[in-house]
N, C-alpha and C positions, 0 to 999 in steps of 0.2 A: 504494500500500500504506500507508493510513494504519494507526496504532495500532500501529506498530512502535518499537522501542527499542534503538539505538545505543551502545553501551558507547565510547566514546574514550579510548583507553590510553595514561596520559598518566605522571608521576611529581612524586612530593608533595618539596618542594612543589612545587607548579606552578610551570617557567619562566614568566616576565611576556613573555621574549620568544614563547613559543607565541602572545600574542595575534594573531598573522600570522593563527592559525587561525580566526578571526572566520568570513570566506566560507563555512568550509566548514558549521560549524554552522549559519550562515544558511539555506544549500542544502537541510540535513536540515531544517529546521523550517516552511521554503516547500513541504518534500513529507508533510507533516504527519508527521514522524519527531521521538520524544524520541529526547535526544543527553543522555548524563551521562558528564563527564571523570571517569575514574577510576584513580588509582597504579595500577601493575599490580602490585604487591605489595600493596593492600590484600586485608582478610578479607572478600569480598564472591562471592554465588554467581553467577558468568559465565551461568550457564541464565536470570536471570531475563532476559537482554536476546538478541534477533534475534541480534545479531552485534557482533563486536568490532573495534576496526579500531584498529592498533598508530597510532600519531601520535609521541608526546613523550616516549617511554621512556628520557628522556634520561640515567639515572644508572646503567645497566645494565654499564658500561665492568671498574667492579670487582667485579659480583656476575654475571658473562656465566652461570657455569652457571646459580644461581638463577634468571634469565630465559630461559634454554632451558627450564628444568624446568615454571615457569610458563605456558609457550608448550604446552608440550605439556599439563597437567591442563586451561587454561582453551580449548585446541582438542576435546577433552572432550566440555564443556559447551557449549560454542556453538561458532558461524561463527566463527573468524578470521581476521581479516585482517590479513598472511601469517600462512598457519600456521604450524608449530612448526619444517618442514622447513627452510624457508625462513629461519626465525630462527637456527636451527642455520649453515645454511650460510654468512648473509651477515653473520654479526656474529663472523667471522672472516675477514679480508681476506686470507687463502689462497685463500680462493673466487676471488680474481685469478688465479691458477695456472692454473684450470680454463677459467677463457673466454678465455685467453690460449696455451692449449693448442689454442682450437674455433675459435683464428682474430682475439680482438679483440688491439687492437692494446696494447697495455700498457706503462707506462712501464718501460724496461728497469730489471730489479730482479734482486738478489742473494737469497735467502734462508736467513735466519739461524734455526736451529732452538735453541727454549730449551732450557739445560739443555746447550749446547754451545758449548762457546769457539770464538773467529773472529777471526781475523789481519786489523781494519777495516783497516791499514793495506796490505796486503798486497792485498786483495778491490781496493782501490780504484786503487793503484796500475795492476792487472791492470788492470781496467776504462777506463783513462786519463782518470781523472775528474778534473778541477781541482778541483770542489765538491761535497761527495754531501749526502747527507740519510739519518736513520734515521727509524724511525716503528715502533710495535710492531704486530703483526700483529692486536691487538684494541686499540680504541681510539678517540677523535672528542676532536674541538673541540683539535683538534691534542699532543694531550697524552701527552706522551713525546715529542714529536718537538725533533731536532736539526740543525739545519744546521751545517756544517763544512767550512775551507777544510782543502784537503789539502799542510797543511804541516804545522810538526813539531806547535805547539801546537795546532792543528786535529784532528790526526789520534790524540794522545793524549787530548783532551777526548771522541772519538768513542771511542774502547778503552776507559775510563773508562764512559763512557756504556751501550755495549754490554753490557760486563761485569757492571754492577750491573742491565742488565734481563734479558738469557739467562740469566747464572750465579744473581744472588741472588734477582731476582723471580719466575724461571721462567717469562717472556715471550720469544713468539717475536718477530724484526725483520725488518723488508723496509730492504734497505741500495739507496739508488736514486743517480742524478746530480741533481745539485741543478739544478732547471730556473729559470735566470735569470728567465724569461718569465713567468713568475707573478706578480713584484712587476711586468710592465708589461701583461700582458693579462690578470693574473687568473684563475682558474678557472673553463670554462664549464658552466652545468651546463643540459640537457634534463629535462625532466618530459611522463613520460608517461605516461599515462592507457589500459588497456588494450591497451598496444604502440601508442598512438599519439602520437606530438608534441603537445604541449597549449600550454605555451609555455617561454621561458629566459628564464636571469636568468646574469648576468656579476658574479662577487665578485671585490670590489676591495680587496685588504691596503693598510694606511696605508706609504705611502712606505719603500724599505729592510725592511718584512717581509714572509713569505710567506704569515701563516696571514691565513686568507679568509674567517673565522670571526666575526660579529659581537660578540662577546665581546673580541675583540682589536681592537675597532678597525677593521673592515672597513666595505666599504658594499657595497651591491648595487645594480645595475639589470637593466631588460627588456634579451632581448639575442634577437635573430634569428637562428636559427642556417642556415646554407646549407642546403639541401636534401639536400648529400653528408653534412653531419654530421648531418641528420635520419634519413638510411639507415644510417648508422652506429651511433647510439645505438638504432635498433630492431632494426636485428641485434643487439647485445648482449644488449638486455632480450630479443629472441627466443631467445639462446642460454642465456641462464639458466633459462627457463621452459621448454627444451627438458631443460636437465640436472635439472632439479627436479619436472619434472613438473607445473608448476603454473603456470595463467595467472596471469602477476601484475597485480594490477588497479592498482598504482601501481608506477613507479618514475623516479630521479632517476640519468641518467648524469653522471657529472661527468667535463671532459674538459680536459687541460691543454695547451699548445704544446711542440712540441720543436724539438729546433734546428733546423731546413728546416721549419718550416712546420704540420709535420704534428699532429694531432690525436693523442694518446695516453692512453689510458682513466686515470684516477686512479681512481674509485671507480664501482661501482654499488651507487649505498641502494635499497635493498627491503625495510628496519624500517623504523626510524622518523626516514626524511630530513626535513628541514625541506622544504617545495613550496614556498614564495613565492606563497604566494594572494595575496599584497597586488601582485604582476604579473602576477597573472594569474585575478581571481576563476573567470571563466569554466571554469580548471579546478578550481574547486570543486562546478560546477555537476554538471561531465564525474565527477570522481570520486563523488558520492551516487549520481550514478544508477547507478554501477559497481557500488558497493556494494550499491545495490538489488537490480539485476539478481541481484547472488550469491546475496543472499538467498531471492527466487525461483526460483531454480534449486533451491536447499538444504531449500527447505520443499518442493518436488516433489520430492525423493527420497528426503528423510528429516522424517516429519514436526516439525514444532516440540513439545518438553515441557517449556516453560521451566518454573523453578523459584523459589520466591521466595525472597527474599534471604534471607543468614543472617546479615548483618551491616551495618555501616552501608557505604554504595557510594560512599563520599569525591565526592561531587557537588559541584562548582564551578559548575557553569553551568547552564543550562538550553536 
């Protein structure tokens, strides 16, 4: 399908670190597809381009409705990828509630409703937690998040903590046990490609912290995950695409260690995860032709009326 045109939903300015994303522009452009990065909040008409596919939306944390709202007028106008639904469900980490409810395995978590006070001390001691962790139920690149020993000055820096995100900012909290294992096995994360295994990658926080997040300090590598944890992460991405109704054409399980051993879900990204094409070009290859495929599906059932721009379409790249 030459003569097609890829919107990449990215946010101004452009992180330097999305250049990961290199491969995957390569892929569109080897399939003779224009690619143009653009804010998802710029003033630009979604109809002029095939389809839209979410990547870099990386500033969405404090303006969440605004980027649902968006999701849904530029689902509208063109192809999304994911749509609005799915923007809606997963860029609220309650969506753990529900796959956790259909069976995956989750790291055991408290949930703190905003707008409601919560005895940290009291939830934790119940729990028989040495060390917990808080995190707000919208959120990335670990912001808001708190580790905490459960002693006295520990457990008043987390009350303290809670207080000013449920009571004053009107943020809900996931209250979890702080999992040691992080600072020595890191975070593993799966990337898959129409529910299938494409490849991993292993983040590694610098010595003594937990976030896994290249901005702090992390590093990454290629990581192979066992065949049980590749059954794993595809039930999940199956069980979301089952609650949503919607095959997802990418997603990123991320999965942490618990105490015996076991694998315990942390997040599923289905906006806009980082993939690590730089370990794995080849699913960049996997993902264009995903998207193409959509795309041909999408023009057999409804045909294409793109629309030309109404304003400039913040293009960085070509």
């Amino acid at each position: 399908m030459s003569g097609l045109r890829v919107a990449i939903a990215t946010c101004a300015p452009f992180p330097p670190v999305a250049d990961d994303e290199g491969p995957l522009r390569a892929a569109f452009a080897a399939r003779g597809v224009a690619v143009d990065d653009v804010p998802w909040d710029a003033d630009v008409a979604w109809g002029a381009f095939d389809a839209c596919l979410i990547r870099t939306t990386w500033d969405y944390q404090e303006r969440k409705d605004a980027f649902v709202a968006w999701a849904e007028r530029a689902a509208e106008e063109t192809l999304l990828l994911h749509g609005p639904a799915v923007v809606r469900w997963n860029t609220d980490k309650r969506y753990l509630r529900e796959l956790e409810a259909a069976g995956a395995p989750l790291t055991p978590t408290i949930w703190l409703d905003a707008g409601e006070g919560a005895d940290v001390a009291a939830r934790v001691r119940e729990a028989g937690w040495g060390r917990a962790f808080l995190k707000p139920v919208v959120g990335a690149n670990a912001r808001e998040t708190l580790r905490f020993d459960a002693d006295a000055a520990g457990l008043a820096a987390a009350q303290a903590h809670a207080d000013r995100l449920l009571l004053d900012a009107g943020e809900g909290l996931m209250l979890q046990p702080y999992l040691e294992s992080v600072e020595r096995d890191g975070e593993r994360s799966l990337i898959l490609v129409d529910g299938a295994f494409a490849h991993g990658v292993r983040k590694i926080p610098v010595p003594g912290d937990y976030r896994v997040q290249d901005d702090w300090g992390a590093t990454d590598v290629p990581w192979l995950p066992t065949a049980e944890e590749q059954a794993l992460a595809a039930r999940i991405v199956a069980l979301a695409g089952a609650r949503l109704g919607e095959a997802l054409v990418y997603a990123r399980v991320d999965l942490l260690t618990g105490p015996g051993g076991e694998r315990w879900l942390n997040e599923l990204e289905i906006v806009e995860p980082s993939l690590f094409f730089r370990h794995g070009p080849a699913t960049a290859e996997r993902l264009a032709d995903a998207v193409l495929a959509r795309i041909r599906s999408a023009t057999r059932t409804t045909p294409s009326a793109r629309v030309p721009p109404r304003g400039s379409r913040g293009s960085r790249r070509a």
